[in-house]
LOTI-311850 format. One line per 2 residues: number of its first residue (from 1); their letters; for each residue x, y, z of C-alpha. Coordinates in nm, 4 decimals, always signed. Layout:
residues N
NUM) A) X,Y,Z ~ ... $
This chain:
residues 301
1) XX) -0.8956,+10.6583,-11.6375 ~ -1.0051,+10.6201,-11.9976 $
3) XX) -1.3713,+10.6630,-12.1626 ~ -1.4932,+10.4542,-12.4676 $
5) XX) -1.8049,+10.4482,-12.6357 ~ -2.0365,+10.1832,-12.5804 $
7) XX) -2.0295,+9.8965,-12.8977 ~ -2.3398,+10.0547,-13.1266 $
9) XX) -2.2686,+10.4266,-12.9865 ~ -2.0941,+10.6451,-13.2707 $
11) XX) -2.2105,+10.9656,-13.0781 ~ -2.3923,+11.0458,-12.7595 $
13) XX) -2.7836,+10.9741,-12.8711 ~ -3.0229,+11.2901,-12.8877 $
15) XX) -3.2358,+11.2221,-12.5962 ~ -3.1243,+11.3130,-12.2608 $
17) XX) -3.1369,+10.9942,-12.1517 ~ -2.9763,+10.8316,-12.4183 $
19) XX) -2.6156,+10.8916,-12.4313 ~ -2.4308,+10.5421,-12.3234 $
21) XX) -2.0903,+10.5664,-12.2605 ~ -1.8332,+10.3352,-12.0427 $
23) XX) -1.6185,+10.4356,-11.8043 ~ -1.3328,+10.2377,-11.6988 $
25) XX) -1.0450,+10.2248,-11.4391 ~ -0.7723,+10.0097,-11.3554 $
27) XX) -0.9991,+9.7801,-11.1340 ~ -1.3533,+9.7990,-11.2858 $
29) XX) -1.5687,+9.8501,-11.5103 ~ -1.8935,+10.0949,-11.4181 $
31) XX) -2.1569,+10.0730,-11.6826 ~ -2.3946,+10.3627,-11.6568 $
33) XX) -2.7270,+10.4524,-11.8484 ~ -2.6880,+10.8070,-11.8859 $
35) XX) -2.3651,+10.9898,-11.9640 ~ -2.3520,+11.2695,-11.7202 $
37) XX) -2.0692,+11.4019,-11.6863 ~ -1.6947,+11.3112,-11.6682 $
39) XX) -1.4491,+11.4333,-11.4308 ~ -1.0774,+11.3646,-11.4342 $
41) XX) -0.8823,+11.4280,-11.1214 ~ -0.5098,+11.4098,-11.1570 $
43) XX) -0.3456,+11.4139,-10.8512 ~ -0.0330,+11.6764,-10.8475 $
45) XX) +0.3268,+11.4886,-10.7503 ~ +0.5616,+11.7256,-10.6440 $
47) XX) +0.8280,+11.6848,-10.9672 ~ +0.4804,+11.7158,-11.2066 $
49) XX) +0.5254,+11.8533,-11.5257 ~ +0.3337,+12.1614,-11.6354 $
51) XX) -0.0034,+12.0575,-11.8107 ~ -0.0738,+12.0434,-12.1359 $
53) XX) -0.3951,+12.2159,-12.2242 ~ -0.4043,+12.0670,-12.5867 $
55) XX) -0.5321,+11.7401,-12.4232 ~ -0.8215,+11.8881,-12.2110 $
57) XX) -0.9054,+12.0752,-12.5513 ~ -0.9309,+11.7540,-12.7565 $
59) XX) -1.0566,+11.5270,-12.5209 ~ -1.4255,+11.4693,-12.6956 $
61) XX) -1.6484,+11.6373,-12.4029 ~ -1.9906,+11.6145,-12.3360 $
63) XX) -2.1829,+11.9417,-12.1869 ~ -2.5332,+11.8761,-12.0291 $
65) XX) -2.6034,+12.2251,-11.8431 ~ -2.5030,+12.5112,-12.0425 $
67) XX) -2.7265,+12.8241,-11.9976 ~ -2.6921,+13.0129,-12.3101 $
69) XX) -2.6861,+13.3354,-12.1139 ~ -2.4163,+13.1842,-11.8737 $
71) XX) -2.1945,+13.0566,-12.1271 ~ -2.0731,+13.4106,-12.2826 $
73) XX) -1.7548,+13.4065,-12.2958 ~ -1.5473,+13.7628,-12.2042 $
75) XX) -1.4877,+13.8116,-12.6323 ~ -1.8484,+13.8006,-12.6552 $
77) XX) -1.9418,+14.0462,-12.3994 ~ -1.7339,+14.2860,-12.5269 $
79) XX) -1.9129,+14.3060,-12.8623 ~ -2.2366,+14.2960,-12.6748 $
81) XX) -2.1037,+14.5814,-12.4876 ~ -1.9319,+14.7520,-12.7526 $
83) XX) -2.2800,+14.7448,-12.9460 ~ -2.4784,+15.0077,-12.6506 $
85) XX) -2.2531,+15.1907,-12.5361 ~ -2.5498,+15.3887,-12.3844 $
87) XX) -2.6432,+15.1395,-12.1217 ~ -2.2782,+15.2164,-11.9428 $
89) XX) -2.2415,+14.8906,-11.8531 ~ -1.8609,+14.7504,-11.7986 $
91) XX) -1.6870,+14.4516,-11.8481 ~ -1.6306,+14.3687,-11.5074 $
93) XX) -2.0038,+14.3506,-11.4146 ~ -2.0366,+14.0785,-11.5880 $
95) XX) -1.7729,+13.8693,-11.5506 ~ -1.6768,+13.6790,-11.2427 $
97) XX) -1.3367,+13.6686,-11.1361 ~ -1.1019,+13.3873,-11.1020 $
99) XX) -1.1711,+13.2331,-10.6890 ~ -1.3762,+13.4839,-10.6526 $
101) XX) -1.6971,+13.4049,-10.5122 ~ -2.0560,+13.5712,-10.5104 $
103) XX) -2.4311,+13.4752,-10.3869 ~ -2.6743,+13.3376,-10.5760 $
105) XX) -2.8518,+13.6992,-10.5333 ~ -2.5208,+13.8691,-10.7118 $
107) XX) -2.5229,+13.5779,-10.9804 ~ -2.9300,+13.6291,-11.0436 $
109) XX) -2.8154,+14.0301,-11.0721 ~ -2.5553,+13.9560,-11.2764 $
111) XX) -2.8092,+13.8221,-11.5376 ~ -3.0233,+14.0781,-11.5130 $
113) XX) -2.7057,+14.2935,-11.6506 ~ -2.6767,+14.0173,-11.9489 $
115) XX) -2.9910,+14.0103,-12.0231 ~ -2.9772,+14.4365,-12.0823 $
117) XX) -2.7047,+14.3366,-12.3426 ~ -2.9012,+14.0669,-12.5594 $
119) XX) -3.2460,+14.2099,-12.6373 ~ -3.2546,+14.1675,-13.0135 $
121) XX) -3.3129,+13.8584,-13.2226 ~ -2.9793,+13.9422,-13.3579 $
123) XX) -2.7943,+13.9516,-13.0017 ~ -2.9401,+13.6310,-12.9318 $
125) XX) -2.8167,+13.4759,-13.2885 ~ -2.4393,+13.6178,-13.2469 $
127) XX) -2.4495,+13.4988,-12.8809 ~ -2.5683,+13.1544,-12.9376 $
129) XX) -2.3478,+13.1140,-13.2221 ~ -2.0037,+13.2158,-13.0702 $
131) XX) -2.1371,+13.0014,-12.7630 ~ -2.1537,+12.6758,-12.9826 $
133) XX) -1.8490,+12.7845,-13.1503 ~ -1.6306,+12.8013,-12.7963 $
135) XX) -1.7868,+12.4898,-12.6785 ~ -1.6688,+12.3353,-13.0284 $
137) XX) -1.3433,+12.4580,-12.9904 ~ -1.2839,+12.3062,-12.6373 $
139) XX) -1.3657,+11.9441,-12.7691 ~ -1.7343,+11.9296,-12.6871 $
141) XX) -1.8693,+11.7172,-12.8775 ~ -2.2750,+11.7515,-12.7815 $
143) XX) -2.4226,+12.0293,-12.6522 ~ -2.7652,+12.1306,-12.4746 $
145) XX) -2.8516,+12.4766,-12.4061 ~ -3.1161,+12.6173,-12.2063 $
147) XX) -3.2655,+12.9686,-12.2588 ~ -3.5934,+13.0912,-12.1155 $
149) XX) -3.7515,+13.2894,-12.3848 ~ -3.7518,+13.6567,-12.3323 $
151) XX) -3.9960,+13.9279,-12.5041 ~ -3.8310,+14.2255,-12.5020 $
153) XX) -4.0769,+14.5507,-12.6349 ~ -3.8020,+14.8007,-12.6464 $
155) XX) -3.6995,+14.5595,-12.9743 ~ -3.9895,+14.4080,-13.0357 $
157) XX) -3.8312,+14.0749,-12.9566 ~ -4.1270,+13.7844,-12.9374 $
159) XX) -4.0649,+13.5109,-12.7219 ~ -4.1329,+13.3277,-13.0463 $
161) XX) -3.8835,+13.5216,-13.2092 ~ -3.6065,+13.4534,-12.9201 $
163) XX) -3.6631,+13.0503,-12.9451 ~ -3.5945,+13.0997,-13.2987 $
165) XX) -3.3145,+13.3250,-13.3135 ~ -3.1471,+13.0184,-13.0694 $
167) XX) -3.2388,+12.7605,-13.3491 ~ -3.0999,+12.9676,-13.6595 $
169) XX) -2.7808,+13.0213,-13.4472 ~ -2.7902,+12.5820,-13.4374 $
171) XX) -2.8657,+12.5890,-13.7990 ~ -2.5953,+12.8185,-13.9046 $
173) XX) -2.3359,+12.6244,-13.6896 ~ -2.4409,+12.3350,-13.8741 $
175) XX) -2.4516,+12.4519,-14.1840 ~ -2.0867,+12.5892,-14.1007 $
177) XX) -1.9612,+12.2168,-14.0690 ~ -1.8568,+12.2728,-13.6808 $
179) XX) -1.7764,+11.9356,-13.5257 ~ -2.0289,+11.9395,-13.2755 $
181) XX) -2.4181,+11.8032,-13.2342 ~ -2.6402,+12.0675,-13.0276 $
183) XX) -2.9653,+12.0479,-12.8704 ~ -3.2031,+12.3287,-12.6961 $
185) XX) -3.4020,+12.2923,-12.3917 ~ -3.6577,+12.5510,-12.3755 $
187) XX) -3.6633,+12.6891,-12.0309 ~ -3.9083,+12.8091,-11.7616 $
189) XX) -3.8198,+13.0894,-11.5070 ~ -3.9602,+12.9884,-11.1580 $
191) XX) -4.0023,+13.4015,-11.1364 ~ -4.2361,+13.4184,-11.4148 $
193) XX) -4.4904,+13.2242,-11.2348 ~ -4.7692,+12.9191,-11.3606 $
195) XX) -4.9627,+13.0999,-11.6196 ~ -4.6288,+13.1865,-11.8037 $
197) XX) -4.5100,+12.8365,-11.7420 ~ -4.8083,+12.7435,-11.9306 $
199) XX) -4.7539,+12.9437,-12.2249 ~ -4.3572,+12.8438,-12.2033 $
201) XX) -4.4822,+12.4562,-12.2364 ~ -4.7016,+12.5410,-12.5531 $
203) XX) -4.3652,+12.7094,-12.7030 ~ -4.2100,+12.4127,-12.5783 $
205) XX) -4.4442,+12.1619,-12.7588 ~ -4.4540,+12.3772,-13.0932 $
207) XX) -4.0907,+12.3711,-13.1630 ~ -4.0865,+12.0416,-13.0131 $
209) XX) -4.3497,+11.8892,-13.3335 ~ -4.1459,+12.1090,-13.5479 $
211) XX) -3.7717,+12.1078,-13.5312 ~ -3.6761,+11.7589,-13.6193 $
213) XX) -3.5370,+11.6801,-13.2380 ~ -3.3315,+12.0033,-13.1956 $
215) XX) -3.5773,+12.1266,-12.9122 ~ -3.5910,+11.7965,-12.6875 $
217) XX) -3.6753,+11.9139,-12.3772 ~ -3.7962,+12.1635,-12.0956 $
219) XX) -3.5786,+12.3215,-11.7729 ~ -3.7302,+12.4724,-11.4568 $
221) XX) -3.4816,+12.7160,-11.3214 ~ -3.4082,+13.0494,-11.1830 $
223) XX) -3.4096,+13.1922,-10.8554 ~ -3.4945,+12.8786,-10.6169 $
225) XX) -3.6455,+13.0705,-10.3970 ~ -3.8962,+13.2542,-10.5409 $
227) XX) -4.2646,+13.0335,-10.5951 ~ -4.3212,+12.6868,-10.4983 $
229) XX) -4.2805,+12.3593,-10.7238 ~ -4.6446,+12.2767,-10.6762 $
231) XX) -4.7032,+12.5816,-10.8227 ~ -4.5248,+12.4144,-11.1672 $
233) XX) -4.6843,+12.1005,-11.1397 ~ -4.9775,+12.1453,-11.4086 $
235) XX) -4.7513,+12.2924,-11.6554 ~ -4.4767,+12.0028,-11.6040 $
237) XX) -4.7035,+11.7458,-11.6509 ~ -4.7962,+11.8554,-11.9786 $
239) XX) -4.4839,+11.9266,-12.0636 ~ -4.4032,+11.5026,-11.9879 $
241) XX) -4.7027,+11.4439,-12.1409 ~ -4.6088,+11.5850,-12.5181 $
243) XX) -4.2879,+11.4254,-12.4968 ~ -4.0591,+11.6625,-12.3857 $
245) XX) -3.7581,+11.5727,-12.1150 ~ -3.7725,+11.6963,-11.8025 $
247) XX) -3.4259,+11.8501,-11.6462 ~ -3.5609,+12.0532,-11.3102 $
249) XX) -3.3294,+12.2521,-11.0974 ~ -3.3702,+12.1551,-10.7294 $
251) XX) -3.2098,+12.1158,-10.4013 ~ -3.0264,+12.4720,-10.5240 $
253) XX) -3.0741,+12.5917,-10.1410 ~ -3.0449,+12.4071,-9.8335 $
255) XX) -3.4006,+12.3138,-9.6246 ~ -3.5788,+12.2120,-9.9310 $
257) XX) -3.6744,+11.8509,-9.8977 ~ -4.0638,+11.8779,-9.9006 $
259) XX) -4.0007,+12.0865,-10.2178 ~ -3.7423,+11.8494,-10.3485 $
261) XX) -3.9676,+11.5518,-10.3394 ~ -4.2879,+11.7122,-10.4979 $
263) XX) -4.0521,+11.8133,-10.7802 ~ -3.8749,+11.4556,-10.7699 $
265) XX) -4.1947,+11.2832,-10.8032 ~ -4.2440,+11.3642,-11.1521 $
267) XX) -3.9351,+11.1590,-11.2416 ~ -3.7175,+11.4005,-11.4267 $
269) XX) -3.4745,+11.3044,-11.6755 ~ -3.2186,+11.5355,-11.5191 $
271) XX) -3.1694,+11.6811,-11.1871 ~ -3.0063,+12.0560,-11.2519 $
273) XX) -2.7348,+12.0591,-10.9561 ~ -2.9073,+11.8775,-10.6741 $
275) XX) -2.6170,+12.0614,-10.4554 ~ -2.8730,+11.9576,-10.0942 $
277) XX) -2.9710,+11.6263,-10.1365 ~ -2.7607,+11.4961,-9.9024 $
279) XX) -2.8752,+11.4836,-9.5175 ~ -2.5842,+11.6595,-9.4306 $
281) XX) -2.6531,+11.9547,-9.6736 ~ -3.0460,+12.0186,-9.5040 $
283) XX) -3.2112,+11.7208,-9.7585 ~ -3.2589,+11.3839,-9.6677 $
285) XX) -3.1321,+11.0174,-9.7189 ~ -3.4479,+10.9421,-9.8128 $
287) XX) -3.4716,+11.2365,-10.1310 ~ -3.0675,+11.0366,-10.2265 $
289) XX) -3.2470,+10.6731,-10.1883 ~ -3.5502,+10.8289,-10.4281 $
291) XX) -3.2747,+10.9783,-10.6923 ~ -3.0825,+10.6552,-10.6790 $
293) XX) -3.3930,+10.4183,-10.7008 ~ -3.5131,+10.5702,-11.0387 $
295) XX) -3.1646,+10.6340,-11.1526 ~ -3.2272,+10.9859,-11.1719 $
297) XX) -2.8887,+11.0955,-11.3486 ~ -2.7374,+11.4295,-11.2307 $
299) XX) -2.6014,+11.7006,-11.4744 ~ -2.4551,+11.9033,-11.3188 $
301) X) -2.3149,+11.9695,-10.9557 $
């Protein structure tokens, strides 16, 4: 399988739903709108010879679902780490092992341990730096991030000041010439309820009016099963209202179809992992009809 660019498409476009790519095969062509994601399968022979990592490095990549706080790599946790050394906290707790696997309650704990580590503008800067950096460095070529804003009073940490610690860390990488175009989706924790929601969208909208395109969107996500998407609605719509992208999280547990569909009928630009849409995963065929009706593209399974 090879990818090439559509004819007119230098670079994937800045809006989510704006980055046209081809993808071919041996017997067809498949034209879609949205570039969502690419995934090469090479099927092992049993005389194969070893890989060669160099080409999954500088194939040109394109990441749609990176949370900022997710994407730390193990070098940057150890400076985290090595910077508060009175928190106790070890390396291991916040990594997860090759194969190893963990529930979504040990992977929501496990970012309550991150989020101990970066509560200064100036964690949040060297994080999202080095995290644009490694993605850079592995051949993607546009990034989004998502971060819910955090105000942290033991630092005095604004939720103003965390959107913009994200941004400088985009500015500087820019300014740094790295090969790589990166966007920020401002993000809303389903644990932090409507009313801050609300004030996420109006954070949302600011930067939105004021950063030339680098904040293009909004993300509902954390623990799915805490609240209920009507619950969102108000603050989603106005969200889609000023402009700003939609890419919701749903279908993240099984059993969720009336929950799916309120959330579905705002027409997001981008489902966040969708893992239960299917009938056979407790959705429906009707919520997979509904996604592939409106050509609702996927970014991440």
């Amino acid at each position: 399988m090879d990818i090439k660019q559509s004819e007119g498409n230098s670079r994937p476009q800045n809006l989510l739903t704006e980055a046209h790519y081809t993808v071919h095969n041996k017997n067809k062509s498949i034209w879609r709108k949205t570039f969502l994601f690419c995934e090469i399968v090479m099927e092992a022979e049993e005389h194969q010879q070893p890989r060669k990592t160099a080409f999954y490095s500088e194939l040109p990549k394109v990441e749609l679902h990176a949370h900022l706080n997710g994407s730390i790599s193990s070098n940057t946790m150890k400076k985290l780490i090595a910077k508060k050394p009175g928190l106790k906290i070890h390396h291991q707790m916040t990594m997860i092992d090759k194969g190893k696997k963990r529930t979504l309650e040990e992977c929501f704990q496990m970012f309550q341990i991150i989020h101990q580590l970066t509560t200064s503008p100036e964690d949040i800067l060297m994080v999202t730096k080095d995290v644009i950096k490694e993605f850079a460095d592995d051949g993607v070529k546009y990034l989004e991030l998502r971060s819910t804003p955090r105000r942290e009073n033991a630092t005095g940490m604004t939720k103003k000041a965390y959107v913009e610690s994200v941004l400088e860390g985009i500015k500087q990488s820019k300014q740094e010439n790295i090969d790589i175009d990166v966007r920020y989706l401002i993000a809303i924790d389903r644990r932090g309820g409507p009313s801050v929601a609300k004030e996420t969208v109006k954070l949302a909208e600011e930067f939105f009016l004021s950063t030339d395109n680098t904040v293009i969107g909004l993300d509902l996500s954390g623990d799915p099963t805490v609240g209920q998407a009507k619950d969102f609605l108000e603050p989603l719509l106005e969200a889609k209202k000023a402009g700003l992208k939609l890419a919701l999280h749903l279908s993240e547990i099984a059993n969720q179809k009336k929950e799916t569909q309120v959330l579905l009928d705002l027409l997001p630009d981008r489902i966040g992992h969708g893992t239960f849409l299917n009938s056979s995963e407790g959705g429906s065929l009707d919520l997979v009809d509904f996604v592939r009706q409106h050509r609702i593209p996927l970014g991440k399974v």
